[in-house]
N, C-alpha and C positions, 0 to 999 in steps of 0.2 A: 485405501482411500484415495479421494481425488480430490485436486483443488476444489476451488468454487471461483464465480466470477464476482468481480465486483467492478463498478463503472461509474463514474462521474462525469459533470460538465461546469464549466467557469466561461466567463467572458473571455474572449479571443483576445489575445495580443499577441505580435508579431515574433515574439520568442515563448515557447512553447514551455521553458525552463521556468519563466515568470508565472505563466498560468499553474503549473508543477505546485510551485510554492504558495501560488496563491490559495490552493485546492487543500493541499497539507497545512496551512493557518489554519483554515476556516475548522478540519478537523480536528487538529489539533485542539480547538477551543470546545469543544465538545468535551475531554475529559478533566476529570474530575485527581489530578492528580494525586491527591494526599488521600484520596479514597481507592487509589488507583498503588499504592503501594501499602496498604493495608490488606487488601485484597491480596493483592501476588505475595503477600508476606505470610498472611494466614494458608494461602493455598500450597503453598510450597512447604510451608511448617507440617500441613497436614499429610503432604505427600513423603514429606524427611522422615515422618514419625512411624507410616504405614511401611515402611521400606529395611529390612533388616540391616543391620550394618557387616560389610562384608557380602550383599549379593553380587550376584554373577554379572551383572552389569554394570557397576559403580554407579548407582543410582541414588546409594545413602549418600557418597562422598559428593556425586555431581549435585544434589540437591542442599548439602553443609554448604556449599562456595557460594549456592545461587541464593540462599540465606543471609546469609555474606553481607554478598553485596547488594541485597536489598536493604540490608541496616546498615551499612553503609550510607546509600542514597537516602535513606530517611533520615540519617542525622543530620544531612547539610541541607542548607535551604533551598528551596527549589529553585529550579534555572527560570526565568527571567523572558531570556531571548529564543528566539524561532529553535535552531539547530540544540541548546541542551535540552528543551523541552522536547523534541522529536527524536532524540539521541534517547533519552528517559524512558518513553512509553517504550521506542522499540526495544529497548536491555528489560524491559517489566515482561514484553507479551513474547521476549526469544524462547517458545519451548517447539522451536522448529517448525511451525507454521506460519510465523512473521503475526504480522499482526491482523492482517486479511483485509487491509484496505489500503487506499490510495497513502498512506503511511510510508509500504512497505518498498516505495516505487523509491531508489535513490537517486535519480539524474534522468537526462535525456540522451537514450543511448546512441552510441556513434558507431555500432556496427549491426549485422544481424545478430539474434537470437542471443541479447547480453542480457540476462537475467537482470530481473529488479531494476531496469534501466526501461522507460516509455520508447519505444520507438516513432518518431513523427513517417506518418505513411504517404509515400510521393500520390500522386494523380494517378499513376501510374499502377500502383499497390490497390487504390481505393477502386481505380476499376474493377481491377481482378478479382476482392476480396468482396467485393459488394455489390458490383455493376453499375456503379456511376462515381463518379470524380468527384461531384458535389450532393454532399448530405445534408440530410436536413434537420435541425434542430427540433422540432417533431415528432421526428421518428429513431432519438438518441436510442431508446431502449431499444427498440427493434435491432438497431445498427450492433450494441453490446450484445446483445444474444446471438446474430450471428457470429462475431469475433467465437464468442463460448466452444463455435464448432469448429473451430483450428489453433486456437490459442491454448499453447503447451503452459506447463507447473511455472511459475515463477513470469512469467513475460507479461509484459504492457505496452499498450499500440496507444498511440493519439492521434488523433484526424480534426480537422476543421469541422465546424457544421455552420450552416448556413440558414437565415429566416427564410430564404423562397428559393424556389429551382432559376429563377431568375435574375436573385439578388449576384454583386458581384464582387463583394467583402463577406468574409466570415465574421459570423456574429459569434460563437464559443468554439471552445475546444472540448472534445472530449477524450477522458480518459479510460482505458477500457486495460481490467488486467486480469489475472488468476494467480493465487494464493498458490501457495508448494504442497501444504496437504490440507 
């Protein structure tokens, strides 16, 4: 199997790391927590039970822990602030393919090729990658589907985009990634 892409856009600000967080609230408010650990509790339950104990791949015993510590996290109240509620959903949806959106992005990365970390692309990258320096807000999706055709398992780019080939401030950022599987 292969990743998938998935790509967003938020208002521009001049740290790329704010727009990040900005991008993960708004998501974040989309789930449905307490149904969201009922879910992975039934679903895990269902897979602990189908699973013999003692198979060849510790599949009963990895899904007893991941049980666990789903009742665990059901007994205390839910987090409150940004980071346990993003900390939450990702320990709910870790069955190895993260959780397949802007979630799964941890930071903004500071080398090449850091997994799970956005990379912000120079003028220079955005030539190459796309044939112009300045993008357009417009044409975000166009811009995400070519990423699709060089963007390896687990990586995330972010570029400026711009309201006109004219304008001389970015108006959003976007974020462009692919999932691990």
């Amino acid at each position: 199997m292969g990743g998938y892409l998935h790509h967003c856009t938020t208002t521009y600000t001049p740290d790329p790391k704010e727009a990040l967080e900005t991008l993960q609230a708004a998501q974040l408010e989309k789930y449905d927590l307490p149904t969201l650990i009922k879910t992975s509790l039934a679903e895990y339950q269902e897979a602990f039970d189908a699973t013999p104990e003692n198979d060849e791949y510790g599949l009963h015993d990895y899904y007893k822990g991941v049980i666990e510590d789903i009742k665990i996290a059901a007994s205390q109240p839910l987090p409150t602030d940004f980071q346990g509620r993003l900390d939450l959903v990702r320990g709910l949806c870790d069955s190895g393919e993260g959780v397949g959106n802007i979630l799964d992005v941890r930071g903004i990365a500071s080398k090449d090729n850091e997994l799970f970390a956005a990379k912000p692309l120079s003028p220079d990258d955005l030539l190459e990658k796309f044939g112009s320096d300045k993008l357009l807000s417009a044409d975000a999706d166009f811009h995400a589907g070519k990423a699709n055709e060089w963007l390896g398992l687990g990586e995330c780019i972010c570029f400026p985009l711009y309201a006109s080939a004219d304008a001389t401030d970015p108006v959003e950022w976007c974020f462009v990634g692919m999932s691990v599987d």
